[in-house]
C-alpha positions in Angstrom: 39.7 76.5 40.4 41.5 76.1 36.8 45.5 75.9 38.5 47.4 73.8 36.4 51.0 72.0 35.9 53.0 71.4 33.4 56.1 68.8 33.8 58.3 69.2 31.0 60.9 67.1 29.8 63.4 68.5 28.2 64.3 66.3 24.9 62.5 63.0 26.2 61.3 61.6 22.9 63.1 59.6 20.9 62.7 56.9 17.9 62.0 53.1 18.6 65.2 51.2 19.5 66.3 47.7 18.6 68.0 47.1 21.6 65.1 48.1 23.8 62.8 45.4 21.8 61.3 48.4 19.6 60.6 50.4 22.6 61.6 54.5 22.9 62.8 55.3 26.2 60.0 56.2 27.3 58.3 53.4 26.3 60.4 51.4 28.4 60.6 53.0 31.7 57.8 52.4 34.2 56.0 55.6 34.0 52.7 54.8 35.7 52.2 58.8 37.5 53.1 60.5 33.9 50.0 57.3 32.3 48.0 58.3 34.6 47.7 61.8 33.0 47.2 59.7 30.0 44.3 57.6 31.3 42.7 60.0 33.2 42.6 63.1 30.7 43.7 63.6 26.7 46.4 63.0 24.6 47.7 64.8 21.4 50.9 65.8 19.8 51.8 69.6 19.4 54.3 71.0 17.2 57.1 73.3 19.0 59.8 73.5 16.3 58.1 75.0 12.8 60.0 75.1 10.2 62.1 78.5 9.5 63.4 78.4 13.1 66.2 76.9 15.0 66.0 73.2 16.8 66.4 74.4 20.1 65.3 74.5 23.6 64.6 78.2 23.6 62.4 78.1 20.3 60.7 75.3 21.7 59.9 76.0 25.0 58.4 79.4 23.5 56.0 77.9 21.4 55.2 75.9 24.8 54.6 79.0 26.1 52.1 79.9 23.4 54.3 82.8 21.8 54.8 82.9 18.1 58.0 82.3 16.7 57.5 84.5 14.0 56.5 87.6 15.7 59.0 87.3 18.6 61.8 85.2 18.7 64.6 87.0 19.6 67.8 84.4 19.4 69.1 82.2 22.8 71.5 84.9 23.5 69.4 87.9 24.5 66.7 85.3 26.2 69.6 83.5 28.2 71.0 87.0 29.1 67.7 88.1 30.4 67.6 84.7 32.4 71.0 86.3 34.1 69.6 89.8 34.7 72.0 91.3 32.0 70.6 94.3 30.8 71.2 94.8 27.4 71.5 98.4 25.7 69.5 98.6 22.1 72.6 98.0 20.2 74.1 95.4 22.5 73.9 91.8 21.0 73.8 88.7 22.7 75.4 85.2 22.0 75.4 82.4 23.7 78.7 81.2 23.9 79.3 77.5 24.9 83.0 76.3 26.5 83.5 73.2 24.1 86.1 70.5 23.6 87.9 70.7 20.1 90.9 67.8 19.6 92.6 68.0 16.3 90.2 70.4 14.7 87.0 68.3 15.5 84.4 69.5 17.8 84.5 66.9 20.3 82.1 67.9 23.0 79.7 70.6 23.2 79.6 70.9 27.1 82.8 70.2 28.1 82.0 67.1 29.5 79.6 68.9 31.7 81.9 70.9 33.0 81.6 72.4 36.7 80.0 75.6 37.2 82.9 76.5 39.6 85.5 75.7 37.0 83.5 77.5 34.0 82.7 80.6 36.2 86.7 80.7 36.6 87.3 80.3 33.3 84.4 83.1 31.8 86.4 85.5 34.5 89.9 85.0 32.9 88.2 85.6 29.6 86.7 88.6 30.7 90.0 89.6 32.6 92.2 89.7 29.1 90.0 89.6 26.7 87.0 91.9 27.8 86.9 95.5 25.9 84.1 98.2 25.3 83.1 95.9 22.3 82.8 92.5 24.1 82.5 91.4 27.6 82.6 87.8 28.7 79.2 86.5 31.1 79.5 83.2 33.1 76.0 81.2 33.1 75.6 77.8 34.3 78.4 74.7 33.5 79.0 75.0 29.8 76.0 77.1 29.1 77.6 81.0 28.4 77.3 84.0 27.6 79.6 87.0 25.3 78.0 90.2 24.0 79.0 92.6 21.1 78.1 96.4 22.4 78.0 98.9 19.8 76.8 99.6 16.2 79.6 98.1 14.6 78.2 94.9 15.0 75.2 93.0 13.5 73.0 89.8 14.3 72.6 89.1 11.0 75.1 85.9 11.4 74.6 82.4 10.7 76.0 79.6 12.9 76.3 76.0 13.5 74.2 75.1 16.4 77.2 72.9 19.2 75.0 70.1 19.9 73.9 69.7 16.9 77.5 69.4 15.1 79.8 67.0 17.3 82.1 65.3 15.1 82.3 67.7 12.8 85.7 69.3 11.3 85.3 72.9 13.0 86.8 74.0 9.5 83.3 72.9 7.9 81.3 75.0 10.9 82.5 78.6 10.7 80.1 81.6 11.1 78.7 83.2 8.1 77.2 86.5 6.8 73.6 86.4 6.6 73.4 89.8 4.6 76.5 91.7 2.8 76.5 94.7 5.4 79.6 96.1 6.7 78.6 95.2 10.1 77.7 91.8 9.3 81.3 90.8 7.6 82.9 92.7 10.6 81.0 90.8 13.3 82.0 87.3 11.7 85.7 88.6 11.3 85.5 89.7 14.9 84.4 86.8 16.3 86.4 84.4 14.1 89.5 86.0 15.5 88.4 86.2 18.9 87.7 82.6 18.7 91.5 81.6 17.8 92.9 84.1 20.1 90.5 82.6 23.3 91.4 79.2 21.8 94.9 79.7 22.2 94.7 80.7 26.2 92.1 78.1 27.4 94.1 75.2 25.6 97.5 76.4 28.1 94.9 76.8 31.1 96.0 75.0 34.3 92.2 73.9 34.8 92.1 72.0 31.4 95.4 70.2 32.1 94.2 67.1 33.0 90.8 66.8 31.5 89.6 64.7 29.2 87.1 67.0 27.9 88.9 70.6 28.2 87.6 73.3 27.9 89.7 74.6 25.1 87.6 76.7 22.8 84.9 79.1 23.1 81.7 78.6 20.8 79.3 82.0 20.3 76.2 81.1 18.4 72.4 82.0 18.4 72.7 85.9 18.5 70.2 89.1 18.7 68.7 91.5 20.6 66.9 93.0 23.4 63.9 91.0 23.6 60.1 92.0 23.9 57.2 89.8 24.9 53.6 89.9 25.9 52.9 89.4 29.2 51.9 86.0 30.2 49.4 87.2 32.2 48.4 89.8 29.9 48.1 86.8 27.0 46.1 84.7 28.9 43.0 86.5 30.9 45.0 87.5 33.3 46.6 84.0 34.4 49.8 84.2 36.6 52.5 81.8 36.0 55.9 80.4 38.5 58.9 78.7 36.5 61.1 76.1 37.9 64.4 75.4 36.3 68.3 75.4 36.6 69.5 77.0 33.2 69.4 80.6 32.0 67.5 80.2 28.7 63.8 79.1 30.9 64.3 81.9 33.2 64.8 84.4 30.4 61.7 83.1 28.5 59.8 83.7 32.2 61.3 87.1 32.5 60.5 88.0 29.3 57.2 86.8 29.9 56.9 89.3 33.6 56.4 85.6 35.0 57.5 84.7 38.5 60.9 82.9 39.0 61.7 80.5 41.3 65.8 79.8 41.9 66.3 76.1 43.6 69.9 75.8 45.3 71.6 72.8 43.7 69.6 73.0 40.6 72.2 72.0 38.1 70.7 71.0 35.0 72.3 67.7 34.5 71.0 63.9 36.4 72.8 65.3 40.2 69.8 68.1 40.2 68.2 68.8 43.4 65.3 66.8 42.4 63.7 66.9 45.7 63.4 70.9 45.9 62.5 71.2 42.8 59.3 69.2 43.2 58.9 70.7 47.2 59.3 74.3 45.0 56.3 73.1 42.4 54.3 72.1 45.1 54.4 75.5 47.3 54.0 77.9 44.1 50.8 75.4 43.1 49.5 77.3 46.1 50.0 81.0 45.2 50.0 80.9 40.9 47.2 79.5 38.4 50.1 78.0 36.3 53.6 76.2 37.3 56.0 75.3 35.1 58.7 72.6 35.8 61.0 72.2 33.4 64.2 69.2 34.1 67.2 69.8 31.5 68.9 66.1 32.2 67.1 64.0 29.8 67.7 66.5 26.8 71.4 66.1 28.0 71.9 62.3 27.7 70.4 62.6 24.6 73.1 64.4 23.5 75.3 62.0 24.9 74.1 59.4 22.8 73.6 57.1 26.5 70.6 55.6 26.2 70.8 53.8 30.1 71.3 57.5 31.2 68.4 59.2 29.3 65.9 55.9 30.8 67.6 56.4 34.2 66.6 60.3 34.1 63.0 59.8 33.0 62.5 57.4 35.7 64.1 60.0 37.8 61.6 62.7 36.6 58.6 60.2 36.9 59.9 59.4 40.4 61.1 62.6 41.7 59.3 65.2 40.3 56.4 63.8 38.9 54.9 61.5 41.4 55.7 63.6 44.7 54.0 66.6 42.9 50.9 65.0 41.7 50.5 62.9 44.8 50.9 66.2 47.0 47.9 67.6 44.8 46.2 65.1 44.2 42.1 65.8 45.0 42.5 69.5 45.2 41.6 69.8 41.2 44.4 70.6 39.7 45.1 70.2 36.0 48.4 68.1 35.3 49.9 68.4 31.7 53.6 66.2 30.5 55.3 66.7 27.2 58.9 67.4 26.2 59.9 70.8 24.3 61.5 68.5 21.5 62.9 65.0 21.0 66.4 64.0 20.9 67.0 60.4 19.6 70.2 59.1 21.0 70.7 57.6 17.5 71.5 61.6 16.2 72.3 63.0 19.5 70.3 66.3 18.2 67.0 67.8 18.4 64.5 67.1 15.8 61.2 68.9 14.4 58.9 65.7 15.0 55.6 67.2 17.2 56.1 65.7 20.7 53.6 63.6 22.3 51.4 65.3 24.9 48.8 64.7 27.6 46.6 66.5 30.1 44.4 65.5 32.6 42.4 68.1 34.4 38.2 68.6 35.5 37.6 70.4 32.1 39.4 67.5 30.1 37.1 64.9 28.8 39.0 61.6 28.9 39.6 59.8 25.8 40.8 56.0 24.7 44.7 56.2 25.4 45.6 54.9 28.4 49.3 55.3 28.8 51.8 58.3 27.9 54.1 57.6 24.8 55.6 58.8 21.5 53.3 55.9 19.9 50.2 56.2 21.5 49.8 60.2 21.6 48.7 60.7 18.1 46.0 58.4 18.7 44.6 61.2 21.8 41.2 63.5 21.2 44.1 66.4 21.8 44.7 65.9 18.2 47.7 67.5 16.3 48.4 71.3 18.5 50.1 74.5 17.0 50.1 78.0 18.6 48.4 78.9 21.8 46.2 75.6 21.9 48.6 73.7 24.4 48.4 76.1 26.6 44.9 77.8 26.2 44.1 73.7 26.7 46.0 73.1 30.0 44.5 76.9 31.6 40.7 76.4 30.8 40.9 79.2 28.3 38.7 79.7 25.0 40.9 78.9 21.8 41.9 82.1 19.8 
């Protein structure tokens, strides 16, 4: 039968921490459903982030996916708006545009304190509402997580940025957009923007919404831009393999778009720790029935990394061992399934941002020989017959598939 599914945890590992005895988070939750893929299969590590290419969840959960960086990535903006259904003209290019919290010039808060999807889909219509044109129109995603697209030939993706989670506490002075080339279009795109910023800036900090928050949302924050993107085929790529997604945010969905894979939309998916765990997993466990591959991914741990809260990022992996992985693999258990964990990237709460280290992996599966690790961690996976993974080996691994 070769089905297969992968849980993946979104920024779970982390460094050792002295307060937790030397332990990672992960070290120290109980985790004995996520060791038992350990014990029963493989272990490994497998790079997601090469150099060359941003630190973030859409560059790594590609190279998940098994597609190359190099010959596709097309920036989180065009991916995200493919997650929405935006269809995007050839010379339409796509941001993602975060609501953030700046207080006296510093970039406080790069979600807005997780700020409600009701209050940001408000907030995206207002912008849209005065400051929408034929160049630019305003898109409302999920919480923080938005979207603002440049039409026209007058503009270029050829624009460097400062990544938002990657630069809290930072003097927004010291994180403007730059050229990446001395075109025209380039210079006009960052002058565009750079204005459109301060002008946005001005109405969200007077909006009644962010009157009595502590963590307004005040400013608007484009970043990772380009355009339309193209992708292989999942199915085409791998022997004609279909694949179902699970997921609350925009930038998953877009990667299974592009990839012609099957979506599947939970209600109350939010992407933060009050996520409709249960129908998540109940949604895993039905597509197990009907696709060779599902993919869960969970955003909440990647979040609290960001937060810097270590009890929060333990309290969600023990969420995601107990509510999506255990009901999932105890649901399938006997039927032959093949059962991969691994993050997309580590955030350690120390830097609150993602990092290049390869994340620790393991599979268990009736094609996986078992090897001497008998528990899942950032420590132990290295030591796994898996070995270090690049390319389309995670994957090719997990569906029973000859390596390229």
């Amino acid at each position: 039968m070769n089905k297969a599914v992968i849980f993946l945890a979104d920024g779970m590992a982390d460094d050792p921490l002295p307060e937790l005895g030397g332990k990672t988070p992960l070290e120290a939750v109980p985790t004995p459903y996520m060791d038992s893929i350990a014990a029963h299969g493989a272990s490994g590590t497998f790079l997601t982030l090469p150099e060359g290419f941003p630190t973030s969840s859409d560059a790594a959960n590609m190279s998940v996916f098994g597609y190359s960086l190099a010959e596709c990535y097309p920036g989180r903006g065009p991916i995200e708006a493919v997650g929405q259904g935006i269809n995007l003209a050839e010379d339409d290019i796509a941001w993602r545009c975060n609501l953030v919290t700046v207080i006296d010039g510093i970039l406080k808060d790069y979600s807005s304190g997780h700020l409600e999807k009701e209050v940001s889909a408000v907030l995206m219509k207002e912008l849209q509402e005065k400051f929408g044109t034929d160049d630019v129109t305003f898109h409302p995603g999920v919480s923080y997580r938005n979207l603002l697209v440049l039409h026209g030939k007058k503009f270029s993706a050829n624009v460097d940025y400062f990544k938002p989670d990657s630069s809290q506490d930072e003097h927004i002075d010291n994180l403007k957009l730059s050229t990446l080339d001395d075109s025209k279009e380039a210079v006009y795109t960052v002058e565009f923007l750079h204005k459109l910023m301060k002008d946005t800036a001005v109405f969200l900090q007077a909006h009644p919404l962010n009157a009595k928050r502590e963590a307004p949302a005040n400013s608007i924050w484009p970043w990772s831009p380009g355009k339309k993107p193209h992708f292989q085929p999942f199915s085409e790529k791998y022997n004609g393999k279909t694949a179902a997604v699970i997921s609350a945010v925009d930038v998953i969905f877009g990667i299974a778009k592009c990839a012609k894979s099957d979506v599947i939309y939970v209600e109350g998916a939010t992407g933060f720790l009050d996520t409709n765990y249960a129908g998540k997993a109940e949604a895993a466990i039905k597509a197990a029935e009907n696709h060779d591959l599902v993919y869960v991914h969970v955003e909440a741990i990647d979040e609290c990394g960001h937060m810097g809260d270590v009890n929060l990022k333990m309290r969600a992996i023990s969420d995601f061992e107990n509510k999506i992985v255990a009901p999932v693999m105890s649901a399938l258990e006997g039927k032959g399934y093949t059962f991969a964990v691994l993050p997309d990237h580590p955030v350690p709460v120390k830097i609150r941002k993602h990092t290049r280290t390869p994340v620790p992996v393991a599979i268990c599966g009736p094609h996986i020989k078992p090897d001497s690790v008998m528990s899942y961690s950032e420590r132990l996976a290295p030591q796994g017959s898996l070995g270090y993974m690049k390319g389309e080996e995670f994957m090719r691994k997990v569906l029973n598939l000859p390596a390229k």
